[in-house]
Backbone bond lengths (Angstrom), bond angles and torsions (degrees), N, CA, C in turn:
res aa  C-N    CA-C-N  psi(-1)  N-CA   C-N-CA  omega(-1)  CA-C   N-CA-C  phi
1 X - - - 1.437 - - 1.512 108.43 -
2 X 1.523 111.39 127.44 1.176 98.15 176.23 1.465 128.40 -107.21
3 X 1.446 133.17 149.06 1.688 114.14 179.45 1.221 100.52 -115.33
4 X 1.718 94.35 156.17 1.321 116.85 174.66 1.629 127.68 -36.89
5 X 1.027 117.91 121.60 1.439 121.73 177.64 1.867 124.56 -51.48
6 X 1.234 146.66 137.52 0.834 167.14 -152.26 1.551 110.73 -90.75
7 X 1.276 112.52 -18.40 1.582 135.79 168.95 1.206 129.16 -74.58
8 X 1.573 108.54 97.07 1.974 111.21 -165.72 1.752 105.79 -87.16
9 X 1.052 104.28 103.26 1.371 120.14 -169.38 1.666 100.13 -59.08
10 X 1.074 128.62 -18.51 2.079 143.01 -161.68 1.902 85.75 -85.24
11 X 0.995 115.85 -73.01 1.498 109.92 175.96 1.652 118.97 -97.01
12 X 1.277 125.41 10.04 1.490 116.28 175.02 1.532 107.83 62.95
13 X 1.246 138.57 31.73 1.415 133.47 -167.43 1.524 91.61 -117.72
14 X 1.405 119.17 178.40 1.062 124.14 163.72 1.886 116.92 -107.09
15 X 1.123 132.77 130.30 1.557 118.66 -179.62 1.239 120.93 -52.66
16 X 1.648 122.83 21.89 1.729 104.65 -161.10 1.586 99.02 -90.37
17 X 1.157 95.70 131.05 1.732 137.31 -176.41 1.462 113.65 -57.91
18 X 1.475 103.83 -82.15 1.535 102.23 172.69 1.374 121.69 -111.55
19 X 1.342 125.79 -179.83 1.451 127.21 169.92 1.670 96.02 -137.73
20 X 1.517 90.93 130.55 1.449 119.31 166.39 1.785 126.80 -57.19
21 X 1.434 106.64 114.56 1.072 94.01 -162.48 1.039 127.73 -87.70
22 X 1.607 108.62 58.47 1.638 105.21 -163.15 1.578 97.34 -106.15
23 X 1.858 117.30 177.92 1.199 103.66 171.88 1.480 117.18 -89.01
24 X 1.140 150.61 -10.50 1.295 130.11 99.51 1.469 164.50 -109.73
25 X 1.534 137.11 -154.17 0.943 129.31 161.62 0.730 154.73 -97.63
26 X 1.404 138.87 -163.11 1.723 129.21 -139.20 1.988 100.55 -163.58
27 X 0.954 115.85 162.65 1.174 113.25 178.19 1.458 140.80 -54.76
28 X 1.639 88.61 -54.97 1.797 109.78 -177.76 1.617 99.83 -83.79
29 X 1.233 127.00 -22.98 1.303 119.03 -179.86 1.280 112.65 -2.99
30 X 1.347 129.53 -78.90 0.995 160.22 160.08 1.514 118.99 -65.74
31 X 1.488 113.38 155.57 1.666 113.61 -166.64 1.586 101.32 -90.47
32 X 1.530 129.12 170.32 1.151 123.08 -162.23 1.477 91.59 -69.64
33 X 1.439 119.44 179.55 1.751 132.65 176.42 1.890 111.52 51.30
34 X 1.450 106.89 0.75 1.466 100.99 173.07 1.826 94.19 -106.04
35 X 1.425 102.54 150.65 1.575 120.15 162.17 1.202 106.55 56.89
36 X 1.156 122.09 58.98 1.966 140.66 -173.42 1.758 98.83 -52.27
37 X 1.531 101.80 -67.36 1.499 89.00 -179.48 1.641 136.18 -91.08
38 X 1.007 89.15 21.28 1.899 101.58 161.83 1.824 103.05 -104.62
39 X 1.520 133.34 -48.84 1.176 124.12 136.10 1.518 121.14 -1.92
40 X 1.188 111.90 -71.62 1.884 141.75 -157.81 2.196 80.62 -59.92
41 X 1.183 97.06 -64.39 1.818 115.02 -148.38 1.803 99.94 -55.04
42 X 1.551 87.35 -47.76 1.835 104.96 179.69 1.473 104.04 -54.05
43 X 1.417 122.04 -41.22 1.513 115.58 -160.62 1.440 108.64 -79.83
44 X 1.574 110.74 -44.84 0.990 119.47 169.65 1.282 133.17 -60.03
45 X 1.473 112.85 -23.42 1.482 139.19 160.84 2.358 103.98 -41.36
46 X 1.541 64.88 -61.36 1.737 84.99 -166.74 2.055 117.13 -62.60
47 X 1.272 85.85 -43.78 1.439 110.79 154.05 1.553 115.64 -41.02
48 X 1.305 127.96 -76.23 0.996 147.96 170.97 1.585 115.11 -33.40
49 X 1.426 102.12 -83.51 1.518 97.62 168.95 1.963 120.20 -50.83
50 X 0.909 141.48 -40.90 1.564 150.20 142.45 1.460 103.64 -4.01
51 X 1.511 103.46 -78.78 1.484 99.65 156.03 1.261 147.44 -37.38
52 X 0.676 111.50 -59.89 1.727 141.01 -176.54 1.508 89.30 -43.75
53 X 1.433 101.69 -53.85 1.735 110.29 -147.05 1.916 78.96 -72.99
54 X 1.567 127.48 -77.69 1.080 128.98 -178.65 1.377 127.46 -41.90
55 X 1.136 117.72 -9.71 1.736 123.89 -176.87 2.007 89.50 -84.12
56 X 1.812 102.93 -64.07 1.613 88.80 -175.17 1.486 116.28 -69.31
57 X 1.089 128.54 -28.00 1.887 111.91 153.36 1.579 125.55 -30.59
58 X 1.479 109.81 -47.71 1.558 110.35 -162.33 1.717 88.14 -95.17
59 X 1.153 133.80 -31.55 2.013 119.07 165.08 1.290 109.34 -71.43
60 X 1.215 124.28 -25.58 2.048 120.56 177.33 1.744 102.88 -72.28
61 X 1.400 100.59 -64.20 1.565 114.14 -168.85 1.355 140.53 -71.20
62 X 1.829 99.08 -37.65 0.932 132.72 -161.51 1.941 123.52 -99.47
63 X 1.573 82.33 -98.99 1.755 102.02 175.80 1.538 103.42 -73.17
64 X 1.289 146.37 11.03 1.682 135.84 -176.19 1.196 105.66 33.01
65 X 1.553 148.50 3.52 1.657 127.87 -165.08 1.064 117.94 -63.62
66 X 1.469 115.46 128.95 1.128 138.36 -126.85 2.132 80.05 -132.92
67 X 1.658 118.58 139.11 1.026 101.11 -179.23 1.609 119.44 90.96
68 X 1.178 111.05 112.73 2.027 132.95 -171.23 1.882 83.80 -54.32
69 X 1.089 157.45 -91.21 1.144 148.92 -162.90 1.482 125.78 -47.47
70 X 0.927 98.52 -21.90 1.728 109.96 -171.97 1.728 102.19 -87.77
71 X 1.827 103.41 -37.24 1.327 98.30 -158.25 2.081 94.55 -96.39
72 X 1.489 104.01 -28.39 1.825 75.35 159.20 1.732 135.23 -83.74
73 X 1.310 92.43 9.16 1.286 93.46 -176.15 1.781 98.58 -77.71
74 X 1.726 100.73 -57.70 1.803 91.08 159.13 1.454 138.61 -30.04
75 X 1.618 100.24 -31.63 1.582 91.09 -159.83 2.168 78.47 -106.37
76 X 0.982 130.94 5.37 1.809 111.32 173.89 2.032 87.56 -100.14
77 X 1.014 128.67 -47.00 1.431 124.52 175.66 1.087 112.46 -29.78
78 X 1.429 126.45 -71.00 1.722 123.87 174.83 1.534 113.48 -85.46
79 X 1.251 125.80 -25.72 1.646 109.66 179.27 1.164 116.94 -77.83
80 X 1.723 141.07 -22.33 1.333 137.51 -158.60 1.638 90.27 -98.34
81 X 1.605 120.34 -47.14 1.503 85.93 -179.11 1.482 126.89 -94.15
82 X 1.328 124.12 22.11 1.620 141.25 166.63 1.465 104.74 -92.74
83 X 1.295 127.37 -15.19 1.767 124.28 177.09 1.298 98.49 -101.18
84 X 1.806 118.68 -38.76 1.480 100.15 178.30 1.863 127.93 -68.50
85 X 1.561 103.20 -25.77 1.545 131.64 149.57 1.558 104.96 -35.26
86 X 0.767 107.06 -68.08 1.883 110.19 -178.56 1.527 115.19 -59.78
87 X 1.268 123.12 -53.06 1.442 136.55 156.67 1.740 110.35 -23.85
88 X 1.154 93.80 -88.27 1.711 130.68 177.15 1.663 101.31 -35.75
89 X 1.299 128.69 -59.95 1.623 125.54 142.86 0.491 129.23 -46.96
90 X 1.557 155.27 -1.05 1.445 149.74 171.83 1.558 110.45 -126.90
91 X 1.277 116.96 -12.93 1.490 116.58 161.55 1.767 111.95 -70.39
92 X 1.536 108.59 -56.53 1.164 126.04 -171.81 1.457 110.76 -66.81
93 X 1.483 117.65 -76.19 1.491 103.57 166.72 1.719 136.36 -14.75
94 X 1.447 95.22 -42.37 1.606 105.38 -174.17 1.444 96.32 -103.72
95 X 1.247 137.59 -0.96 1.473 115.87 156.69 1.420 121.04 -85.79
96 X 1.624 106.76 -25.06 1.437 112.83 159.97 1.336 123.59 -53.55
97 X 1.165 110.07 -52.34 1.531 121.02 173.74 1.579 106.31 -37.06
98 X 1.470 115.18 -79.25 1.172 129.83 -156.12 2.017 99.49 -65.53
99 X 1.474 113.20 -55.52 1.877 118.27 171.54 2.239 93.03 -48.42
100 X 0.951 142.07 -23.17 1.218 140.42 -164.08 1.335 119.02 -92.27
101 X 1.391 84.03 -47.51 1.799 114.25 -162.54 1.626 109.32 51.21
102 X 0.759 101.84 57.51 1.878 110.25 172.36 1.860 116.47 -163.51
103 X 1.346 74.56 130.41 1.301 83.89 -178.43 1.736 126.46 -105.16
104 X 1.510 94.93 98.34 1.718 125.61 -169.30 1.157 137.45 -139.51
105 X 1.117 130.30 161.02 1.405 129.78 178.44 1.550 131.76 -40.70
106 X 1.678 106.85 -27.14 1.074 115.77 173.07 1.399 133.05 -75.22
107 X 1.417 114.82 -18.00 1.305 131.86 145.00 1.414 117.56 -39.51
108 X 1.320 115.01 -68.46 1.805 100.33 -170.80 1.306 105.28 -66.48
109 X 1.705 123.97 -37.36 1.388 107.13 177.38 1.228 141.40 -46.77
110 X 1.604 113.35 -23.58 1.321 136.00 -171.07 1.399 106.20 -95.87
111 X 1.730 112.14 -22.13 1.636 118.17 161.68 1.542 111.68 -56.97
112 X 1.512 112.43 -52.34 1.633 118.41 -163.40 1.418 92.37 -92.30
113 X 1.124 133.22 -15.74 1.914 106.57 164.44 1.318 107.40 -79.85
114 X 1.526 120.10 -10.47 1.272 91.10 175.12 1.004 127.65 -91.17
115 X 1.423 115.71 -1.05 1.836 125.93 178.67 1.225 101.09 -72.18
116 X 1.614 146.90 -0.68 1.510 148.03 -151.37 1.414 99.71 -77.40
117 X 1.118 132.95 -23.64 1.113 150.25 -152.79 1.292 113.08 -81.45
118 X 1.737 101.87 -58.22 1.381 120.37 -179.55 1.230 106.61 -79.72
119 X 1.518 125.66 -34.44 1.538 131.25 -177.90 1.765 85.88 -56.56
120 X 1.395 121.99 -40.33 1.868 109.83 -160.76 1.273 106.90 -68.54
121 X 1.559 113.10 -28.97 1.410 111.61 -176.29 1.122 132.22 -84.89
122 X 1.345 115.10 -17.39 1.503 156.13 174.17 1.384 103.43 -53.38
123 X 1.272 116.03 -82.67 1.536 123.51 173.36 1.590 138.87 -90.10
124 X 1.209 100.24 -15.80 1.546 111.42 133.79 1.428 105.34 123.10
125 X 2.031 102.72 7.97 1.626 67.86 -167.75 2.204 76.16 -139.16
126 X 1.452 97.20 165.60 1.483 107.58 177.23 1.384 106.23 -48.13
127 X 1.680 128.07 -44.14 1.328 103.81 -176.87 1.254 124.33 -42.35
128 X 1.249 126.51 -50.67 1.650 128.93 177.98 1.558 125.62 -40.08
129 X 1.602 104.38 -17.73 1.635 118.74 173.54 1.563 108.97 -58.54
130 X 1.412 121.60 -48.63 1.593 131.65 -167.99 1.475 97.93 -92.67
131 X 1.445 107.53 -72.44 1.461 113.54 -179.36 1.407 121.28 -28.08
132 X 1.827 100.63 -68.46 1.464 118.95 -166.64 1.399 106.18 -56.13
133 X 1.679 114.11 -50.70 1.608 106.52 -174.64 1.628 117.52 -73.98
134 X 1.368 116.27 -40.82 1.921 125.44 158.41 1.546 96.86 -29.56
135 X 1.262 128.41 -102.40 1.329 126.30 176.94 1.474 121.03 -12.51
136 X 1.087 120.39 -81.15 1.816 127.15 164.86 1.188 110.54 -38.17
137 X 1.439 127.84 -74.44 1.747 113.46 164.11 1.632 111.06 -41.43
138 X 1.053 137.01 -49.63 1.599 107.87 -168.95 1.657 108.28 -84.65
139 X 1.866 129.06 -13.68 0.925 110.99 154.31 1.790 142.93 -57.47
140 X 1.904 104.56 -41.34 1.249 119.28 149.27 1.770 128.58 -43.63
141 X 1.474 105.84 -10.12 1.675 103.33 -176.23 1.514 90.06 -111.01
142 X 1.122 131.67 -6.57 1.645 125.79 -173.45 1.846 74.98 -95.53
143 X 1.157 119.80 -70.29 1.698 111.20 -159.83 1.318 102.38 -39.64
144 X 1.489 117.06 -47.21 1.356 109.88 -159.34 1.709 120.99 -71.36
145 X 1.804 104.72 -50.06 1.482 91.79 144.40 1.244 155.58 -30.28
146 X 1.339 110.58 -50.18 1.359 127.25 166.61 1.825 114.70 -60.39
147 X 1.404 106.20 -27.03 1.386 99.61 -174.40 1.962 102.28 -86.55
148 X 0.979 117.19 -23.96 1.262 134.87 -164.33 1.620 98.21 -82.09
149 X 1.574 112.85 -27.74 1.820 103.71 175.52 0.966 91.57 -118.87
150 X 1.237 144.42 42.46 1.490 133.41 159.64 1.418 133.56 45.90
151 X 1.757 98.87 49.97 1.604 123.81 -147.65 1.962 91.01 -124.01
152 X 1.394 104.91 82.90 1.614 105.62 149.38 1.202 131.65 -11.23
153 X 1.297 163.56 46.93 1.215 171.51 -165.61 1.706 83.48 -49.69
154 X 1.480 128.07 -81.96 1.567 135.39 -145.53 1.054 110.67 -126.04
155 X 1.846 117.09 71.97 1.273 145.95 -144.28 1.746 80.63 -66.09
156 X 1.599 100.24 160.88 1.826 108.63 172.08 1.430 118.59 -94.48
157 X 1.340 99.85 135.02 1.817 101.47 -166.76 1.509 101.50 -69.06
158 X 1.137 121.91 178.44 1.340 126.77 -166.68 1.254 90.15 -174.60
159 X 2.042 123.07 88.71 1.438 123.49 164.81 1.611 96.27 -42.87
160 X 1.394 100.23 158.57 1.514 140.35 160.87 1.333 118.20 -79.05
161 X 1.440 102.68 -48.93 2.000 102.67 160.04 1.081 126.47 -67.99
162 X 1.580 117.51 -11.26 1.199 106.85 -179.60 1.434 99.19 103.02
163 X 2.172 116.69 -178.48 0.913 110.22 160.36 1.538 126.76 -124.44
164 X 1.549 119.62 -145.05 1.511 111.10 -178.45 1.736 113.19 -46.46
165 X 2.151 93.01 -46.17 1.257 89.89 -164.01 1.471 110.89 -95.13
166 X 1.230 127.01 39.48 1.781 131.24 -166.38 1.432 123.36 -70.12
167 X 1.552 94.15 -14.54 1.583 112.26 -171.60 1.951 114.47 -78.16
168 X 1.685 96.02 -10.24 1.264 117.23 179.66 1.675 111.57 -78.24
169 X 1.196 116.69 -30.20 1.234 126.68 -149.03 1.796 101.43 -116.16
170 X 1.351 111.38 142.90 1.222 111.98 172.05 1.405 130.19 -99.56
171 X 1.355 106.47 110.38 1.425 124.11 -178.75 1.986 115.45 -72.19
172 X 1.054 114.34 -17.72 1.337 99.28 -154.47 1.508 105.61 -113.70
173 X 1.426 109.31 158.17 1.676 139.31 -144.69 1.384 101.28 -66.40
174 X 1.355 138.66 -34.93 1.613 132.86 -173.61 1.675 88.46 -131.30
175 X 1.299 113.09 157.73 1.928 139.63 -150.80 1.676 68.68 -104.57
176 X 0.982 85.74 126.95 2.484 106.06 148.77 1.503 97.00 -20.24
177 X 1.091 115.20 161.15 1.552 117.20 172.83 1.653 84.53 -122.13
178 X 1.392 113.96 -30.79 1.721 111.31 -154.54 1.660 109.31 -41.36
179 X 2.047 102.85 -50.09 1.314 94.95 -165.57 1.996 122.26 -74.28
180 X 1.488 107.86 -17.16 1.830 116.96 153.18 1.684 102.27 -47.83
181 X 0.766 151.76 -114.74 1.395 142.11 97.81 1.547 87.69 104.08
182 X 1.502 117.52 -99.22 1.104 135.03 163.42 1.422 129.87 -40.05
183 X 1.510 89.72 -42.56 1.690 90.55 174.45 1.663 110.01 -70.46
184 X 1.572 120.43 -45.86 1.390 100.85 -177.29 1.494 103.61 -64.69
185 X 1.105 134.95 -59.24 1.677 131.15 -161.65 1.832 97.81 -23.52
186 X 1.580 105.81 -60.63 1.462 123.30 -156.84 1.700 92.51 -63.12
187 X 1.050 137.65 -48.74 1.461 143.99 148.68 1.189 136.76 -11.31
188 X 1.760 110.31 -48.23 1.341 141.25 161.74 1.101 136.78 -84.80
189 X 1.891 97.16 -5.77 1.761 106.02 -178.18 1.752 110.14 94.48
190 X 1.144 98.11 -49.67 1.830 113.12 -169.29 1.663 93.30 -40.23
191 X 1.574 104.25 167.13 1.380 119.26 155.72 1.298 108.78 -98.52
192 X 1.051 136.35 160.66 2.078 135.88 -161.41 1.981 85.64 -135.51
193 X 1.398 123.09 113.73 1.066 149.56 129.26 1.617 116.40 -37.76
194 X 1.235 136.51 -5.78 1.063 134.93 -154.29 1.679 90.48 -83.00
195 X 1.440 121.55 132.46 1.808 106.65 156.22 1.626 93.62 111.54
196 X 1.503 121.35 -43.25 1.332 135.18 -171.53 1.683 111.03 -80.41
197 X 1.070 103.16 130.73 1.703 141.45 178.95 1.874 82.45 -52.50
C-alpha cells in the first residue's frame, strides 16, 4: 500500500516540520524526497564507515598488506565503492519517490538496483550487475518495510558496564536516604552529623 507523498507540489517545498537538534544527521530525519543532499551525505556517511570497518578486516584477516601504500590502497578498494553504494541509494530512492510521488517499497528497490553497477565494478565481474543490485533492492524493501512498521532490524547496544560517563548517573536499587535525612534535621532546627568523621 502506498501513501501519499510528503511533497507539496503548490510551493515545491517539502512539509518537514522539525529539525533535530543534534550536531548531526541521520537518515529519516526528514521524510523520504525531502533534503536529497543531506540524505546523499548520511548514506554515504554510513557507507563510509561499512568500509572502513571491512577494509581493516580484509588487512588484519585477510590480504596481510604490509606497507602505508599497499594498506590504503586496501582501505580506497572497498571504501570508495561501498560509500558511493550509499550515495547512489539515497539519490535514487528519493528521486523515485518524488518522479512517483508515492511513498513505497518500490522506491528503495529501485535505490539498490541501482547500486548493481558499482556492486559489478566492485568485484569484478558482470554477475554483480543482476545479482549485486537484486540483492540490494530486496535488502532496501526489507529496510523499508521494517521502517514503515516500526520493526528494529539493529536493536541499540546498551554496554552492561555502562559508559565513560556512568559514574554520573545512579545505578542503585534504594535513593540515598542521606539527603531526606538532612532535610528533616534542617526542619527540626538540629545540626545532622550524618557524613561527618
Amino acid at each position: 500500500m502506498a501513501k501519499k507523498s510528503k511533497f507539496n507540489e503548490e510551493t515545491s517545498l517539502c512539509e518537514c516540520d522539525t529539525k533535530k537538534s543534534r550536531g548531526y544527521a541521520r537518515y529519516y530525519d526528514a521524510p523520504d524526497g525531502c533534503d536529497i543532499p543531506t540524505k546523499m551525505m548520511v548514506a554515504s556517511r554510513y557507507g563510509a564507515v561499512a568500509g572502513l570497518i571491512f577494509s581493516s578486516f580484509d588487512i588484519l584477516m585477510y590480504s596481510h598488506a604490509h606497507g602505508f601504500p599497499r594498506m590504503m590502497g586496501r582501505y580506497m578498494y572497498h571504501t570508495i565503492p561501498i560509500t558511493l553504494m550509499g550515495a547512489t541509494f539515497a539519490a535514487v530512492s528519493n528521486a523515485a519517490h518524488i518522479m512517483r510521488d508515492k511513498d513505497d517499497v518500490l522506491n528503495y528497490f529501485l535505490g539498490g538496483l541501482a547500486c548493481g553497477p558499482i556492486v559489478a565494478a566492485y568485484v569484478g565481474s558482470m554477475h554483480g550487475l543482476v545479482v549485486g543490485g537484486l540483492a540490494l533492492g530486496a535488502i532496501g524493501v526489507v529496510k523499508k518495510t521494517a521502517v514503515d512498521n516500526d520493526v528494529t532490524l539493529i536493536p541499540d547496544i546498551v554496554p552492561h558496564m555502562g559508559s565513560v560517563n556512568s559514574w554520573r548517573h545512579d545505578y542503585t536499587l534504594m535513593a540515598d536516604p542521606k539527603p531526606d535525612v538532612l532535610k528533616a534535621c534542617q526542619l527540626s532546627g538540629r545540626t545532622s552529623t550524618i557524613g561527618r568523621p
